[in-house]
N, C-alpha and C positions, 0 to 999 in steps of 0.2 A: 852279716848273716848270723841267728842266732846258732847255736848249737843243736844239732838233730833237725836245721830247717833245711828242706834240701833246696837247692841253687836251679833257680829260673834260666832254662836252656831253651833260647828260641829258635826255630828254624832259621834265622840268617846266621846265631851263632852260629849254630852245630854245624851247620856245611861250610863257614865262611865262607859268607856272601858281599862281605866286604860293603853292605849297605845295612839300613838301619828303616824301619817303619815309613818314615817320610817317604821314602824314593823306593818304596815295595808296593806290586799293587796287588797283593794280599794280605790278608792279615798275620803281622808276625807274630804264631803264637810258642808259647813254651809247648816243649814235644810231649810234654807229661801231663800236665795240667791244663783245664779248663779258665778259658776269658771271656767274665761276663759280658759277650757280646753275642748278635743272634740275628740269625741270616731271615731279612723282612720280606715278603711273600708281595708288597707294595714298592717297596724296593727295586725288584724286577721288573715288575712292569714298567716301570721310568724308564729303564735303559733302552734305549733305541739303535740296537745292535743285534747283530743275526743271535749271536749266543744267549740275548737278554731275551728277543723274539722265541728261542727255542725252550727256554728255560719255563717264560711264561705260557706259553703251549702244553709242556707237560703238565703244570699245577693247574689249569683249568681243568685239562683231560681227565687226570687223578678224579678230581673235585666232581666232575662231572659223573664218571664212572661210578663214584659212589654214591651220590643223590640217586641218580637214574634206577640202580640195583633196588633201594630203598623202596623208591616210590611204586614200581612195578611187582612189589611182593617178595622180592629174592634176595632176601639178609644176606643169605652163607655168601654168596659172593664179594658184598663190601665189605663184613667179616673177614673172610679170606685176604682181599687185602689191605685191610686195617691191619689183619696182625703179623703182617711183615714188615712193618715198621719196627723200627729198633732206635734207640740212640747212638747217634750219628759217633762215638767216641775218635774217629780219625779224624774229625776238623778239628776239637779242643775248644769248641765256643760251647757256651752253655751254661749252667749253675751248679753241677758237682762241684764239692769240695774236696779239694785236694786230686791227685789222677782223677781223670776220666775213667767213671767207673760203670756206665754204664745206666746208671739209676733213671727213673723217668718213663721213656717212652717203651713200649715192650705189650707182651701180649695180653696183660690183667690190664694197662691204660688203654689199649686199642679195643677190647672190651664194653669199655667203660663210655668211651666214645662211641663206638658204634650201636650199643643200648641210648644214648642220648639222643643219637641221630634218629634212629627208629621211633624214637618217641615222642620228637619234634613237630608240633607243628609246623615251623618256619621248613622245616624241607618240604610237607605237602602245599605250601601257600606259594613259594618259591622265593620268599623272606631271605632265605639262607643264598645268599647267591654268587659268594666268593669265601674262598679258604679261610680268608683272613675274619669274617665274621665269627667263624668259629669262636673265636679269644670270646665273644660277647653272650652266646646262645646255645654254646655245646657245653654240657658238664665234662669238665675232665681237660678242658684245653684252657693253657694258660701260654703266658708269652715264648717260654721256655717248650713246653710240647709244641706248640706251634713250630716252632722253629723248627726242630728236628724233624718237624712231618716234611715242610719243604725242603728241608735237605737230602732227605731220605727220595721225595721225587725228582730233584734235579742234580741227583747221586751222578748216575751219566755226563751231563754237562761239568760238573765240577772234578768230575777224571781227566775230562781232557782238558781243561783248565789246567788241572796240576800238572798233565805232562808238557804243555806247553811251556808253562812257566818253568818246570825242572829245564828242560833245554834251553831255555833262554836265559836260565842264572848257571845253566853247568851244574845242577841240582841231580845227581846219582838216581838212579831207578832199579829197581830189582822185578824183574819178569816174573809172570806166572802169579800174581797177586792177586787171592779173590775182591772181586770187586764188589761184593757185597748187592743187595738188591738193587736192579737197575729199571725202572718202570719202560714198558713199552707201552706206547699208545697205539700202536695200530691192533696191538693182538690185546691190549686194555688188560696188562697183567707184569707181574713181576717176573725178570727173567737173572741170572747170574752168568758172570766170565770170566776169565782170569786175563788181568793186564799188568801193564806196567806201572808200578806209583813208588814213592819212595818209601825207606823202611828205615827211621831213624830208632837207634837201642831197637831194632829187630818187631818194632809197632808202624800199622800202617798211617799213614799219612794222606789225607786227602785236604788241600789247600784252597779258601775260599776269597774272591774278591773283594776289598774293603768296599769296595761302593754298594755292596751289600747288605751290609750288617746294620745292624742300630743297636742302640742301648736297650730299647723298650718296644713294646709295640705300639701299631699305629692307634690302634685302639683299644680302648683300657676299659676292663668293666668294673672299674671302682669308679671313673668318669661317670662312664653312661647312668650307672646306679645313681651315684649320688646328684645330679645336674640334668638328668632327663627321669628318669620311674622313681623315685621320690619326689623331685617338682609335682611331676602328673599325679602322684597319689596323693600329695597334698591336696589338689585342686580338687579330685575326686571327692575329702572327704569335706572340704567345705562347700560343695554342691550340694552334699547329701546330710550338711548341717549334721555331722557325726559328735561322738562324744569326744572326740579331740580337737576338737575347733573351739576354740577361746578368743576371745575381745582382746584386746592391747591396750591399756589402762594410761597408758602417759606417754612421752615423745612423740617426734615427730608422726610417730606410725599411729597415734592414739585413735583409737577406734575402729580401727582394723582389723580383720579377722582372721587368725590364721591356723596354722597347724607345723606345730616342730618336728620336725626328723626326729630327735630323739624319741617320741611319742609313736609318730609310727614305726619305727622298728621294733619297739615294744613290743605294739600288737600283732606286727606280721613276721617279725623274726627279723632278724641283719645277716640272712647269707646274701649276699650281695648276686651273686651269680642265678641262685634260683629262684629269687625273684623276680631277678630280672625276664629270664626265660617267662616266667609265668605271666610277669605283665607286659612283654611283648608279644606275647598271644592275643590278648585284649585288645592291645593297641602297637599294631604294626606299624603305624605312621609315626611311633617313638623313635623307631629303628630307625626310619628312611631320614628324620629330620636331624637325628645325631649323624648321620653319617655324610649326609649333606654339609652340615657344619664342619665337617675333619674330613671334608675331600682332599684338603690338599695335603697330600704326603710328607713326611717329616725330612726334611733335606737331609743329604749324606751327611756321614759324620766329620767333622774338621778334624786338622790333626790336634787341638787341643782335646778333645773329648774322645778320641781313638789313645792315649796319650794316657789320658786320667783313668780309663777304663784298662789297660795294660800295666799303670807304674811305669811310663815313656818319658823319653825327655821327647820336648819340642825340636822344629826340626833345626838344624845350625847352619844359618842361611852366609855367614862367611864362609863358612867351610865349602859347601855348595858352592857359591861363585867363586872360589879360588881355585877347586877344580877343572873350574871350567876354565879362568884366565890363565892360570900357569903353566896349560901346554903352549907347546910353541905352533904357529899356523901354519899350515903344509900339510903334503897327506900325508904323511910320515904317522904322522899322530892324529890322521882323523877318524881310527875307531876309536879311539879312546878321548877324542871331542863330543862325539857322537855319546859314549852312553854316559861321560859327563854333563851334555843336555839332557837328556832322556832322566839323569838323577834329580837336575833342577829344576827342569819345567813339569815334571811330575809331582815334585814336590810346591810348588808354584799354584799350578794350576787345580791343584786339588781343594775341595772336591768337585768341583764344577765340569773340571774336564776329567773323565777316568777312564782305565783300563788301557794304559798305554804299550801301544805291540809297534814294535822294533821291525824294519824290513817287512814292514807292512803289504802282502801283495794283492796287486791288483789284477783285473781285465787276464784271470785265467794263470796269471806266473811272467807273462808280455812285461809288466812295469810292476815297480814294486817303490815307496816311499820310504822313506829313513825313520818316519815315526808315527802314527796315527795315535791320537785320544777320541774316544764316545764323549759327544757333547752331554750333558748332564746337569747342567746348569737350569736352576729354580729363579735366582734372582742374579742380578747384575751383567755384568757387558756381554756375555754370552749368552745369554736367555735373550737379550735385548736383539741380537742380533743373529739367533735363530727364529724369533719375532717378524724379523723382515728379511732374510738371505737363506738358502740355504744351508743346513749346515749341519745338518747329526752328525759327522766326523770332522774334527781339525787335524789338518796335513801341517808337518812339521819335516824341513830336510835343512839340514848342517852341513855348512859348507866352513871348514875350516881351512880357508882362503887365505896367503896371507895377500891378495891382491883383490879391486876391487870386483863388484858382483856386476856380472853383463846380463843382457837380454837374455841367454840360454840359462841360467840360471832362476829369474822369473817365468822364463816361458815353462822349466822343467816342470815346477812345481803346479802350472795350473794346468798342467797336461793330466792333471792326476783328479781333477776337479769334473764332479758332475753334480748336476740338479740331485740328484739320487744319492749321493756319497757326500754331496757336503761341494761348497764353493768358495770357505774360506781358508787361507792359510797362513803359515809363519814362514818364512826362511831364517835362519839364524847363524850369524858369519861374526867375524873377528871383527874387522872396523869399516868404515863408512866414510871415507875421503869426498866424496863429492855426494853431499844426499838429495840435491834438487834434481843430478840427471836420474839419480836413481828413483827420487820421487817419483817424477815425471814416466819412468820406466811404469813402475808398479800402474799408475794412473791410468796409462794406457792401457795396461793389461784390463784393466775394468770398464776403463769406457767402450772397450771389443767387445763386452763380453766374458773375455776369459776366466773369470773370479775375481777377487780381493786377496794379494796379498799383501804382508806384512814382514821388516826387515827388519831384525832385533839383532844389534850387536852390543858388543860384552857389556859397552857404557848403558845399553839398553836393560839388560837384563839386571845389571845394577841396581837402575832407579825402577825396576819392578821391585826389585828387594827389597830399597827404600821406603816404596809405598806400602812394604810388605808390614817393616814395623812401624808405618804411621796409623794400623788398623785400616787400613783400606782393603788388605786385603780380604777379612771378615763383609766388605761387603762383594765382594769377588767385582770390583766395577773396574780396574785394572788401567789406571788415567793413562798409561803410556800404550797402551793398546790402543785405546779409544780416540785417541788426540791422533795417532798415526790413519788408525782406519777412516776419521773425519775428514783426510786428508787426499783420499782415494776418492770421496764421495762428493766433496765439496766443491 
């Protein structure tokens, strides 16, 4: 560290949490500074979880609230709250340099925005018709305001996020903390409370899920600009045989007729944004076909690119499974089996499987499971087999056995299994002495009915590792998974 640079203090430091990014399912940021990363408003809507469900609720609600005001005459109220948005400073994601200082979103940018909105076609046409458009046809909103706006609307969710997750790491909280604007949908307005959040160096802290964030946004209006409303204005001016349309004199293209970019930005200008706005006035069917083409949402971030965006190391997958093998089997030592799993199979399983909660309960407080993940999975064995099973939650329960695994043990875990919650799961134990009766066990659990489960012991989770640095794991297909669940089915 150079002299006068001050030292990177992240939240798992400062409270010793005795884990490290890989095995956190928030992002670990420094308490002072800002990490260019930014909570995607696309993002949410993936997660197929009551919290993801509540989250994307609000940001329609917002979104909607203020179109609606718009269209029916009455500015001052999506004014009013446009300008209670603020820069989020207690998450620490964003592009300040240096502390979080605030810069950005505030009441001259919500201004600015909501003169845009007002002056839009695309809100009268109904063009505009998620938050996330904004990046492409609102002046004034870029990747970075975006972000803050939805932070700012799913402020609420992301409270009790943090105090969940403070209790579940033993993360200190200090009461009576304004919670800063908290949107209500039902009264369509901004309201304030004081709760409990943590207060690291005496700053408030509000902590956000990694399955969240991205590097960038889904939609980029230097894309759109350059690869859809210049193509189209190309074509424009060679339909109307314009003074920038020239013949092609030699190669392959000879005789050809075209028109350079550089040419027309000449004549119409290179702000890239308010052209855009203006030639998607003309032609709305620009909009609909570029977003058609980027339906599909940018997949969670790996932890190599959560890693590269913080200064991280990768995760240390010896270290990880020697956690897990160096306790002794019994229950002596099965909490501390337990969030020895919960460290590696989160780190494992990520991103495809996220936001894993501990003592998961169910059916009212009645049964509760050892570990649930939100399935999240875009490609590979998990997508594949929420394709055909049910499955938005994977149940996960550790049995640090040093004896083998009976009937009650498969039957527990698919007691926890519904159409609605998901039907597959893991058990994960010490060793495996006889695996054809246990096979044979699981097999029947599935030809009943009961779900799919799956028995991962320590040699198991090994050769997950294994596969982990063969680069298998980048394609999340996870052969020791698949090879077992083929085995239930077959």
């Amino acid at each position: 560290m150079l002299d006068g640079e001050e030292r990177i203090l992240r939240v798992s430091e400062y409270y010793k949490l005795g884990r490290n990014q890989a095995t956190l399912k928030f992002i670990d940021v420094d308490i002072k500074n800002d990490a260019r990363l930014f909570v995607n408003a696309r993002a949410i809507r993936l997660l197929e979880s009551e919290w993801g469900e509540h989250c994307e609720y609000l940001l329609s609600n917002f979104f909607q609230t203020i179109i609606d005001s718009i269209r029916v005459g009455d500015g001052t109220a999506a004014l009013t709250a446009l300008q209670a948005l603020r820069e989020p400073n207690e998450t620490h994601l964003g592009l300040s340099a240096g502390e979080s200082d605030g810069r950005g979103l505030g009441p001259q940018k919500a201004y600015q925005i909501w003169k845009s909105l007002k002056q839009s076609k695309a809100v009268e046409t109904g063009l505009l018709s998620d938050l996330e458009d904004t990046v492409l046809l609102v002046d004034g909103v870029s990747v970075d305001i975006l972000s803050d706006v939805v932070t700012n609307i799913i402020r609420g969710p992301l409270i009790t996020f943090t105090q969940e997750t403070c209790e579940e790491y033993g993360i200190p909280m200090e009461k009576g903390v304004a919670s800063g604007p908290v949107w209500n949908p039902g009264a369509r307005c901004w309201e304030e409370d004081f709760v409990s959040l943590p207060l690291p160096e005496g700053e408030k802290l509000i902590l956000v899920p990694k399955s969240i964030v991205r590097v960038d946004a889904d939609y980029k209006v230097g894309q759109y600009y350059r690869h859809y409303v210049l193509e189209s204005m190309k074509i424009d001016e060679i339909a109307r045989n314009s003074e920038l349309v020239y013949t092609i004199k030699s190669g392959a293209r000879k005789g050809e007729r075209t028109v350079t970019k550089t040419s027309l930005e000449k004549k119409y200008g290179s702000q890239q944004k308010s052209i855009s706005i203006d030639y998607t006035n003309k032609r709305p069917d620009l909009l609909e076909k570029y977003k058609r083409d980027h339906s599909a949402p940018t997949p969670a971030l790996t932890h190599r690119q959560i890693a590269e965006a913080q200064g991280l190391q990768l995760p240390d997958w010896k270290a990880l499974l020697q956690a897990v093998t160096s306790l002794e089997p019994g229950r002596k030592q099965a909490y501390l089996y337990e969030d020895a799993i919960t460290d590696l199979l989160s780190a494992l399983f990520h991103p495809v499987l996220v936001d894993p909660e501990k003592q998961s309960v169910l059916h009212g407080g009645i049964k509760r499971v050892d570990l649930r993940f939100t399935n999240y999975a875009r490609s590979g064995f998990f997508e594949w087999l929420s394709r055909h099973y049910s499955c938005s939650y994977i149940f996960v329960e550790c049995k640090n056995f040093g004896e083998e695994l009976g009937n009650p043990e498969i039957d527990q875990i698919a007691m926890r299994f519904s159409k609605e919650r998901g039907q597959f799961g893991i058990v994960v134990c010490r060793n495996v002495e006889n695996a054809d009766l246990l096979d044979r066990r699981c097999k029947a659990a599935a030809q009943d009915g009961h779900g799919f489960v799956v028995v991962l012991s320590d040699s198991d989770l090994g050769q997950l590792i294994e596969e982990s640095k063969e680069g298998l794991l980048q394609t999340y297909e996870f052969p020791t998974l698949r090879r077992k669940f083929n085995q239930l089915i077959m």
